[in-house]
N, CA, C and O atoms as a GROMACS GRO file, in nm:
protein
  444
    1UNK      N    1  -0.375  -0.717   0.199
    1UNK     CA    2  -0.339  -0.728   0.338
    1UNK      C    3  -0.424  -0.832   0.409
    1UNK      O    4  -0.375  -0.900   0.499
    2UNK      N    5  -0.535  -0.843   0.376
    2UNK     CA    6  -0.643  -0.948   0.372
    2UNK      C    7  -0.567  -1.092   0.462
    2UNK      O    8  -0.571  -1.135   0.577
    3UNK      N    9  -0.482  -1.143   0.293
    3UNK     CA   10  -0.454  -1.255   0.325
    3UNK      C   11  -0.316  -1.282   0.403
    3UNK      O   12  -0.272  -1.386   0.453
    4UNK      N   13  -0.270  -1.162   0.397
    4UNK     CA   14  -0.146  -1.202   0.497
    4UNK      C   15  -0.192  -1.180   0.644
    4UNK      O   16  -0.103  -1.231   0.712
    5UNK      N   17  -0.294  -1.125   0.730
    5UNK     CA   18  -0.332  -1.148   0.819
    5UNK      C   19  -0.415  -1.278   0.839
    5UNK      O   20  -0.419  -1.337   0.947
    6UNK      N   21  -0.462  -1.307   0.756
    6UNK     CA   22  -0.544  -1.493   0.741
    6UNK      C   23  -0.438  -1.584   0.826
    6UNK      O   24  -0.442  -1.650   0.929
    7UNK      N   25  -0.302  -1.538   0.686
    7UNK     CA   26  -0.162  -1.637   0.698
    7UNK      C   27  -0.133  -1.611   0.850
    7UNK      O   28  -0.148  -1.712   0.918
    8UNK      N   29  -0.100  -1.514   0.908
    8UNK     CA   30  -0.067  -1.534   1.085
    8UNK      C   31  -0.174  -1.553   1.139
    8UNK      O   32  -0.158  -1.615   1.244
    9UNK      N   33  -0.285  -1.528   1.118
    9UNK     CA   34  -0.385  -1.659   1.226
    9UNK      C   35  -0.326  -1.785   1.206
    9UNK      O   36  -0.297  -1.852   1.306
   10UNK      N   37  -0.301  -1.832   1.085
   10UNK     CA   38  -0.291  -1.982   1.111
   10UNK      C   39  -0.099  -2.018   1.183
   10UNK      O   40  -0.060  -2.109   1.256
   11UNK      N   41  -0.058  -1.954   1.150
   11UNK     CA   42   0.113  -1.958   1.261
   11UNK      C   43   0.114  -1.927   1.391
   11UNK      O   44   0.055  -1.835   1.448
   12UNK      N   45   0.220  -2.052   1.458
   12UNK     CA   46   0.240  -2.006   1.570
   12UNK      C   47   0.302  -1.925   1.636
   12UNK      O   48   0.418  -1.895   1.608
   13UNK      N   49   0.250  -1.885   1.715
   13UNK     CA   50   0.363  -1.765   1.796
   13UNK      C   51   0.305  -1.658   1.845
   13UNK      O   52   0.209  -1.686   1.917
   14UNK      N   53   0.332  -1.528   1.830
   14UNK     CA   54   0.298  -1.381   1.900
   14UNK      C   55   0.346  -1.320   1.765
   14UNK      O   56   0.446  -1.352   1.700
   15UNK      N   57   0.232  -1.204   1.731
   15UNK     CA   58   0.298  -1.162   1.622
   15UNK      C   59   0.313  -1.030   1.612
   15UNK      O   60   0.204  -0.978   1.632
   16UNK      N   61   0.413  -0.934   1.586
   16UNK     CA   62   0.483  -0.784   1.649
   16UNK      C   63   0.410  -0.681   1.547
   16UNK      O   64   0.434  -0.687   1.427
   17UNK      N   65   0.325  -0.590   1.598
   17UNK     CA   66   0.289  -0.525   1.500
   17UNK      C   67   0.410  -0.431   1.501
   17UNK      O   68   0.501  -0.451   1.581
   18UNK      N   69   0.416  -0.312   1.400
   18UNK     CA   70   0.512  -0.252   1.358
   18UNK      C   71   0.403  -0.104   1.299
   18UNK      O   72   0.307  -0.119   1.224
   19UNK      N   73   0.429  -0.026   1.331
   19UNK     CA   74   0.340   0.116   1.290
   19UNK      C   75   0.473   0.241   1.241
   19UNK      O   76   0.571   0.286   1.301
   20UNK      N   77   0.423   0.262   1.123
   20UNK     CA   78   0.459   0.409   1.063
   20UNK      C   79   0.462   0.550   1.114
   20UNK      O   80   0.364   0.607   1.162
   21UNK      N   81   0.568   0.596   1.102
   21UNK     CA   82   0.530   0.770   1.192
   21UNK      C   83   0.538   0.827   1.098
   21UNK      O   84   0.633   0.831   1.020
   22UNK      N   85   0.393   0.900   1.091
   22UNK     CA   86   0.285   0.989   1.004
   22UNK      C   87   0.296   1.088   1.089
   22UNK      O   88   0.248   1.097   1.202
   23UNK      N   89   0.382   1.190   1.008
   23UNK     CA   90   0.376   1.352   1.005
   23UNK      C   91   0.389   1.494   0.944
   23UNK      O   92   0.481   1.556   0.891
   24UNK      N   93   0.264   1.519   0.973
   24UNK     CA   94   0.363   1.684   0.826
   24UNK      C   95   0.482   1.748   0.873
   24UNK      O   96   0.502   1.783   0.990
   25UNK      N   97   0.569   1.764   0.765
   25UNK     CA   98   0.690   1.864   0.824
   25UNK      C   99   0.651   2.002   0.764
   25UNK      O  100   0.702   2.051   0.664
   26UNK      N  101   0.555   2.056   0.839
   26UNK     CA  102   0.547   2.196   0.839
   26UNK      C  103   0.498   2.260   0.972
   26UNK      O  104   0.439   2.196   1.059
   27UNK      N  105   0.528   2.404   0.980
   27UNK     CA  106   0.486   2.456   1.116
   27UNK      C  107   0.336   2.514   1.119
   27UNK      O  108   0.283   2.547   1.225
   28UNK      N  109   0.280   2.523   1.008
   28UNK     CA  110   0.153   2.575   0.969
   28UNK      C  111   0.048   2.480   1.045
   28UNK      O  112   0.014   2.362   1.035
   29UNK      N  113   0.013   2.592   1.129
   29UNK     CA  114  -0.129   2.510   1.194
   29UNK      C  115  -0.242   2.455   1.090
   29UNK      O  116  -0.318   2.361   1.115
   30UNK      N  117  -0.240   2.534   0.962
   30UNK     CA  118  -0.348   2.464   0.898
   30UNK      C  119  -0.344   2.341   0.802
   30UNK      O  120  -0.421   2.281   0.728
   31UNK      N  121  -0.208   2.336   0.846
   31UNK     CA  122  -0.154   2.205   0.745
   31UNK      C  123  -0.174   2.118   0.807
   31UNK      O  124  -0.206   2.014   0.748
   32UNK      N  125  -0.163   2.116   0.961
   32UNK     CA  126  -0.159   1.996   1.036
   32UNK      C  127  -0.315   1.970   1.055
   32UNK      O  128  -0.326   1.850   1.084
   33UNK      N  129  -0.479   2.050   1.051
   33UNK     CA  130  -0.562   2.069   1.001
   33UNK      C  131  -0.619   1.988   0.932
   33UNK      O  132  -0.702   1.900   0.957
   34UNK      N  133  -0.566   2.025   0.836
   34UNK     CA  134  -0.576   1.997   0.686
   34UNK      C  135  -0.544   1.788   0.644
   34UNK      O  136  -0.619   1.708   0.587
   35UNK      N  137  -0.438   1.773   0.690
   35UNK     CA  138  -0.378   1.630   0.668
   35UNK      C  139  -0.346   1.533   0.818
   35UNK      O  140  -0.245   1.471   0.850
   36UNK      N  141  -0.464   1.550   0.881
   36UNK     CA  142  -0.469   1.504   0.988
   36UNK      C  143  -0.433   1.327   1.056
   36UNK      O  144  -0.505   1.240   1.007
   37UNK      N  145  -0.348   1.288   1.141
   37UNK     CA  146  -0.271   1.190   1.119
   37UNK      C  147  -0.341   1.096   1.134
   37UNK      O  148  -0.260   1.003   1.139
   38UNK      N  149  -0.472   1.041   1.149
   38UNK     CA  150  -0.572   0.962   1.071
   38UNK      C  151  -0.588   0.924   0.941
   38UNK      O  152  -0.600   0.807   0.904
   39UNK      N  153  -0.589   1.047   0.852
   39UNK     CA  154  -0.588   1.010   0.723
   39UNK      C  155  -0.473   0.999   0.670
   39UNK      O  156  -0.482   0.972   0.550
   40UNK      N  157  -0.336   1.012   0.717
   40UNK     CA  158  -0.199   0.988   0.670
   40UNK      C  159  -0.180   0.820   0.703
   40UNK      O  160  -0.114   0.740   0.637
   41UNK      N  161  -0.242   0.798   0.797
   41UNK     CA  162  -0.201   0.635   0.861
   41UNK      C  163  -0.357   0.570   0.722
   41UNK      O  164  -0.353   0.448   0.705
   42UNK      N  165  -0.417   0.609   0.679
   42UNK     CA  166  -0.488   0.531   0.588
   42UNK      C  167  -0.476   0.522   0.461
   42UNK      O  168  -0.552   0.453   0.392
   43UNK      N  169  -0.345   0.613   0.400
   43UNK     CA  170  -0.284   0.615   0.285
   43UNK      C  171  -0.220   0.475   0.234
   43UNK      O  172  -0.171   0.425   0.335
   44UNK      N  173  -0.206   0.418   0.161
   44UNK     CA  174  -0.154   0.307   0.114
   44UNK      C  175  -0.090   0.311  -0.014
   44UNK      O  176  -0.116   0.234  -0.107
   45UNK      N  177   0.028   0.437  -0.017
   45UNK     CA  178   0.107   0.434  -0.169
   45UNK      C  179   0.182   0.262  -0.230
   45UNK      O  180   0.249   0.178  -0.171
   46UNK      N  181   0.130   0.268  -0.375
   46UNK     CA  182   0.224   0.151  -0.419
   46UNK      C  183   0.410   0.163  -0.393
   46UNK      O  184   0.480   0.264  -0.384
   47UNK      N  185   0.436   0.062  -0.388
   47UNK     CA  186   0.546   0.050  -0.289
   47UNK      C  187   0.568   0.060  -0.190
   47UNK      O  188   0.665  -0.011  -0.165
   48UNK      N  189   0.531   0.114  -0.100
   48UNK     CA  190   0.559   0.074   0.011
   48UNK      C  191   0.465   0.004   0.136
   48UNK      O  192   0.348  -0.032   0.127
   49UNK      N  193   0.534   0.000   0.228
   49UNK     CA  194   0.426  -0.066   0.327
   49UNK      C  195   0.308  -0.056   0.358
   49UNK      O  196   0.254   0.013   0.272
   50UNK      N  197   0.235  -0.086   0.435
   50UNK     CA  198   0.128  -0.038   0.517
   50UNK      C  199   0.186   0.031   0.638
   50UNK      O  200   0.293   0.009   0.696
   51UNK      N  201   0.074   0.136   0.668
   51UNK     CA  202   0.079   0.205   0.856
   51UNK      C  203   0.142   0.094   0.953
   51UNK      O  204   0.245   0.107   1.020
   52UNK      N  205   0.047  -0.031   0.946
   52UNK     CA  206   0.051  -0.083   1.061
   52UNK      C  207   0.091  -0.216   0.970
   52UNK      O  208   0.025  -0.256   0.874
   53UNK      N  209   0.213  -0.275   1.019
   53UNK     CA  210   0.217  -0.431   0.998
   53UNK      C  211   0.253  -0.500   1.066
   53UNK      O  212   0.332  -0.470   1.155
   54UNK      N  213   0.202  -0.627   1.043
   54UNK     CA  214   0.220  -0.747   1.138
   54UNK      C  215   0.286  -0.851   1.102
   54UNK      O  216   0.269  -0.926   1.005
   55UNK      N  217   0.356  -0.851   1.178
   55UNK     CA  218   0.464  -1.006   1.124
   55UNK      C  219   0.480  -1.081   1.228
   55UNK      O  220   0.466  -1.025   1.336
   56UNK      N  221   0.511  -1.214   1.227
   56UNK     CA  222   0.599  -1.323   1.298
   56UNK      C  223   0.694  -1.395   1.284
   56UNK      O  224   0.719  -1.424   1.167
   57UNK      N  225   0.754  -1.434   1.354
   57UNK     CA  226   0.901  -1.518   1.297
   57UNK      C  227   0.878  -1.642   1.237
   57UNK      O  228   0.819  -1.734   1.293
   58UNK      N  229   0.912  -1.646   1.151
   58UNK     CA  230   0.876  -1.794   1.002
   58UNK      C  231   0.789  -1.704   0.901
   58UNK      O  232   0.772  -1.728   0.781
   59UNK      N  233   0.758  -1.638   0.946
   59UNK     CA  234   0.667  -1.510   0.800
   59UNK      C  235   0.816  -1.479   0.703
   59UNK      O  236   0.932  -1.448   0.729
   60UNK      N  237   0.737  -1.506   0.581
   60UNK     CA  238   0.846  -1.471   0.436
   60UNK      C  239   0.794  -1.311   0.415
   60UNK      O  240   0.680  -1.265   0.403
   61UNK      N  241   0.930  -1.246   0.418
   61UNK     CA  242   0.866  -1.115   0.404
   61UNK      C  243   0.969  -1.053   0.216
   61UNK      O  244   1.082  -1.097   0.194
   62UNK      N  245   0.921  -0.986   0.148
   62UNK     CA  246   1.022  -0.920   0.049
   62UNK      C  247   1.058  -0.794   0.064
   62UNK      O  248   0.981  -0.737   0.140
   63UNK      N  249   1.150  -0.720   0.020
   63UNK     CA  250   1.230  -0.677   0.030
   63UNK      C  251   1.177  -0.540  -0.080
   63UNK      O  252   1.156  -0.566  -0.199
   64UNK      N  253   1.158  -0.390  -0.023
   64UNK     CA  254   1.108  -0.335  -0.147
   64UNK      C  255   1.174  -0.241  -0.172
   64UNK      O  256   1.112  -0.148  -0.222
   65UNK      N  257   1.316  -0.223  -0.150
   65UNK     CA  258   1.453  -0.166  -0.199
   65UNK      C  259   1.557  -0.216  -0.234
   65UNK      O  260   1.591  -0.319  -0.175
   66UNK      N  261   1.619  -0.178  -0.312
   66UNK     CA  262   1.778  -0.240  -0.320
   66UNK      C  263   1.869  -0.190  -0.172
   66UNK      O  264   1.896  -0.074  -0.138
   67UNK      N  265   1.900  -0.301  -0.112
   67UNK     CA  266   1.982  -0.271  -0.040
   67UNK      C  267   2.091  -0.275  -0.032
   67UNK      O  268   2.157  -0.173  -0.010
   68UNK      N  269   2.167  -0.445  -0.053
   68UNK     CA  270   2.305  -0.437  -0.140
   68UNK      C  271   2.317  -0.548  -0.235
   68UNK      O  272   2.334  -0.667  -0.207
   69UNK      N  273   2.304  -0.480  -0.383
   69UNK     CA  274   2.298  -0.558  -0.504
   69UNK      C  275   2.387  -0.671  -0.479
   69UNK      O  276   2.351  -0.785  -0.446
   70UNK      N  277   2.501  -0.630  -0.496
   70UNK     CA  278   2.613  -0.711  -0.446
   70UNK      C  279   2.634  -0.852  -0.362
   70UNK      O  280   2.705  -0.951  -0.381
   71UNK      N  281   2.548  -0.820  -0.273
   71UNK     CA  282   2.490  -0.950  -0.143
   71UNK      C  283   2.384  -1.004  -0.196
   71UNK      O  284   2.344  -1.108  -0.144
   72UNK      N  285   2.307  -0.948  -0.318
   72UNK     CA  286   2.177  -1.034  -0.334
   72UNK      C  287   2.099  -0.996  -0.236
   72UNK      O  288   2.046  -1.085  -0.169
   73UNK      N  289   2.075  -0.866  -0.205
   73UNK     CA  290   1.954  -0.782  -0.121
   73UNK      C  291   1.917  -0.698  -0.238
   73UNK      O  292   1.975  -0.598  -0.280
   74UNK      N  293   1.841  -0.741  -0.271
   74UNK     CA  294   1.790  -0.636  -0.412
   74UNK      C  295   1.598  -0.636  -0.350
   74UNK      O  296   1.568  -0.670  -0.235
   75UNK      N  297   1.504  -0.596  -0.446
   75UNK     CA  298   1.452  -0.564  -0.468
   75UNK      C  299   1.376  -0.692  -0.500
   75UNK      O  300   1.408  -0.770  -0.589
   76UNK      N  301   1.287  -0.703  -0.431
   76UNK     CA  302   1.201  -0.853  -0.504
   76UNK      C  303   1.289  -0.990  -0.433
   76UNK      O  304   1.266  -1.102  -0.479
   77UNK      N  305   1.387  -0.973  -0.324
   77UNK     CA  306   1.418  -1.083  -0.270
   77UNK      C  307   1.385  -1.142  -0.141
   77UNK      O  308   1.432  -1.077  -0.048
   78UNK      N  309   1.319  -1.244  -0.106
   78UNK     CA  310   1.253  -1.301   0.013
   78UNK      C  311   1.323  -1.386   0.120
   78UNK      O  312   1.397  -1.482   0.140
   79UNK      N  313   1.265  -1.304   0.167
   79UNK     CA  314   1.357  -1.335   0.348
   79UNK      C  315   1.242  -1.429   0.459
   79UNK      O  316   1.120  -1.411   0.458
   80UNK      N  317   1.290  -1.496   0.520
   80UNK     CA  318   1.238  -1.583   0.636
   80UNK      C  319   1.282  -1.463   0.773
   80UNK      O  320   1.401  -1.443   0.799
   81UNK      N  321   1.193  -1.406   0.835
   81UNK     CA  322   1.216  -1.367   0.950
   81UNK      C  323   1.236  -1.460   1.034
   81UNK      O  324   1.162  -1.558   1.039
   82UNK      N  325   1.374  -1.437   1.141
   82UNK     CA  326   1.436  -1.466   1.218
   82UNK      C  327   1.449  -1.418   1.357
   82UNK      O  328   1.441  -1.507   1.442
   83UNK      N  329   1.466  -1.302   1.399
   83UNK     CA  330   1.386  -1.254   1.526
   83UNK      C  331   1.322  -1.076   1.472
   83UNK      O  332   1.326  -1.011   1.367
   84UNK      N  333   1.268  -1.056   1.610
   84UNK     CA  334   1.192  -0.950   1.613
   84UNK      C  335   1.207  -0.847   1.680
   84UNK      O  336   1.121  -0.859   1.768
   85UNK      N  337   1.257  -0.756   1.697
   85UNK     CA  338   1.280  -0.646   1.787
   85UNK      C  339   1.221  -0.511   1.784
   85UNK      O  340   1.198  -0.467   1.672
   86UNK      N  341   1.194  -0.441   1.880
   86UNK     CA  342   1.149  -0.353   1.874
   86UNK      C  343   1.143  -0.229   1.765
   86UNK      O  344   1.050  -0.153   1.738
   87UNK      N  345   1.300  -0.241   1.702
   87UNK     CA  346   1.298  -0.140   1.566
   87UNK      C  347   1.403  -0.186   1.482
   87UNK      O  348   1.477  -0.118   1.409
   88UNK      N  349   1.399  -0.366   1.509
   88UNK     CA  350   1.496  -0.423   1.412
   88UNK      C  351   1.442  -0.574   1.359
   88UNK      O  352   1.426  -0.672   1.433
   89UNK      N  353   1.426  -0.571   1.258
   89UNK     CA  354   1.334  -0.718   1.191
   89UNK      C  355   1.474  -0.792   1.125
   89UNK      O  356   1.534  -0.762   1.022
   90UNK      N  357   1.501  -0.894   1.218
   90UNK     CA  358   1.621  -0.979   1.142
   90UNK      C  359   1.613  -1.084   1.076
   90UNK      O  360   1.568  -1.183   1.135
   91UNK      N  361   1.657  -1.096   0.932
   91UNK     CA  362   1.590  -1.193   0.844
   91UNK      C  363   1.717  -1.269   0.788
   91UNK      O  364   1.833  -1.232   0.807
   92UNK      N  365   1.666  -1.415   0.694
   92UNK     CA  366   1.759  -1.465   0.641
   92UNK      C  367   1.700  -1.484   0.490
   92UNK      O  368   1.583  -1.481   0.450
   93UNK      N  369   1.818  -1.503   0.425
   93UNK     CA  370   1.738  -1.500   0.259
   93UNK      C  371   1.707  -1.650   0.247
   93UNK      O  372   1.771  -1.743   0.294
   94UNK      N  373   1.606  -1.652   0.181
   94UNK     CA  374   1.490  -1.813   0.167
   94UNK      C  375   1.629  -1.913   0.124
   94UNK      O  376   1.645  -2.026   0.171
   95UNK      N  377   1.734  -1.840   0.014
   95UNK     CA  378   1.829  -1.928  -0.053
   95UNK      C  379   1.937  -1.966   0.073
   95UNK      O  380   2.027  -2.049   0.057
   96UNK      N  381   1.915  -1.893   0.198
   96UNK     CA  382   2.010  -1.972   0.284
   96UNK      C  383   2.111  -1.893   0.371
   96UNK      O  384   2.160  -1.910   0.482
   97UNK      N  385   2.119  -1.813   0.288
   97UNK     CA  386   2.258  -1.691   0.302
   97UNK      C  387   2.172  -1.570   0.446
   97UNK      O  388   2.069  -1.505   0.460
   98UNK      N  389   2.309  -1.604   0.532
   98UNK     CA  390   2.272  -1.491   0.648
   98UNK      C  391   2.291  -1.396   0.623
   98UNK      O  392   2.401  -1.388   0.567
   99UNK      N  393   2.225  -1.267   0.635
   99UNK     CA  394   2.219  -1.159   0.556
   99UNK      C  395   2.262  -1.043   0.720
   99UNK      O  396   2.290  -0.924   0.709
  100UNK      N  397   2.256  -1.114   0.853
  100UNK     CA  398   2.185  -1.021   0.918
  100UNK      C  399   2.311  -1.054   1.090
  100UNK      O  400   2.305  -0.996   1.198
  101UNK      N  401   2.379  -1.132   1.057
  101UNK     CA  402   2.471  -1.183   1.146
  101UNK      C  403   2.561  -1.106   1.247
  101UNK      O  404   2.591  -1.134   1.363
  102UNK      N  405   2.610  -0.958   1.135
  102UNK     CA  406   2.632  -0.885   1.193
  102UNK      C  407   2.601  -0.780   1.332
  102UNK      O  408   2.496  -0.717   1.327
  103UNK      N  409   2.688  -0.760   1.453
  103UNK     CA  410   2.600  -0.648   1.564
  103UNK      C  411   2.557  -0.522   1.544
  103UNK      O  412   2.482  -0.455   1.614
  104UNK      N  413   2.625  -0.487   1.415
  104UNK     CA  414   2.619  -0.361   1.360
  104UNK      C  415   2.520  -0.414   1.231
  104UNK      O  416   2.572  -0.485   1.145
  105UNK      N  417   2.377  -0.376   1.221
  105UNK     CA  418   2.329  -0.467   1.080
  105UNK      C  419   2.352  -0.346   0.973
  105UNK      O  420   2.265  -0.359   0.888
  106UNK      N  421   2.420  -0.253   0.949
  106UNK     CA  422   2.496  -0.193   0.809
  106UNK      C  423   2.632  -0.272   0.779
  106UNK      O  424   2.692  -0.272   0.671
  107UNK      N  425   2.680  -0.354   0.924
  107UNK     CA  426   2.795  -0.383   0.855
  107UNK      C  427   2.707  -0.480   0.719
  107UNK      O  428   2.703  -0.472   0.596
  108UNK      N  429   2.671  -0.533   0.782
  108UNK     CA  430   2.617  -0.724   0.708
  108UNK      C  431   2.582  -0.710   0.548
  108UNK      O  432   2.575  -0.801   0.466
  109UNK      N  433   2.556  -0.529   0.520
  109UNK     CA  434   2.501  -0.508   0.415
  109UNK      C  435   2.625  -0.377   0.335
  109UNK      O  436   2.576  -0.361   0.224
  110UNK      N  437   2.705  -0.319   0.340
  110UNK     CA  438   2.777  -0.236   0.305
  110UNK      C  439   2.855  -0.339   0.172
  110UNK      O  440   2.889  -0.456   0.157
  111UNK      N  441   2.856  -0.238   0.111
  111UNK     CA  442   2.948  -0.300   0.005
  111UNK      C  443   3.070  -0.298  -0.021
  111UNK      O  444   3.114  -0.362  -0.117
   0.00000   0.00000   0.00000
């Protein structure tokens, strides 16, 4: 994570952090105790994201699901962010192809 925060110091722009919602789904007071949402936001399982990330528009970001094989949204494919929204990151694939054009962004990806 190091160096991809290096990489947006040196880009221009404003860059959107993005944070994870860390919670137990149980009603047990001692669970919530127990796995307190400090140490859930400092977990870092392989595959997936970080708690907190930061991006900007021209940041190459990949892709760590299949989304639609079909379109060439797979798994391991890199996107140029394009804008930024509050709970929508719209990207284009590096090879060119608008992935994200759609107003509805499930249409853009349904198979």
């Amino acid at each position: 994570m190091e160096i991809n925060n290096k990489v947006l110091e040196f880009m221009p722009g404003n860059e959107t952090v993005y944070k994870a919602v860390d919670m137990i789904m149980s009603e047990d007071p001692q669970d919530q105790l127990t796995f307190p949402e400090e140490f859930l936001n400092s977990l870092t399982p392989t595959g997936l994201p970080p708690y907190e990330l930061k991006l900007q528009i021209g940041c190459i970001i990949m892709l760590l699901r299949n989304l639609a094989p079909s379109k060439g949204l797979c798994n391991g494919t890199r996107l140029i962010i394009t804008k930024l929204q509050q709970n929508i990151i719209q990207a284009k694939s590096i090879d060119g192809t608008d992935v994200s054009h759609s107003p509805n962004p499930f249409d853009s990806i349904s198979d």
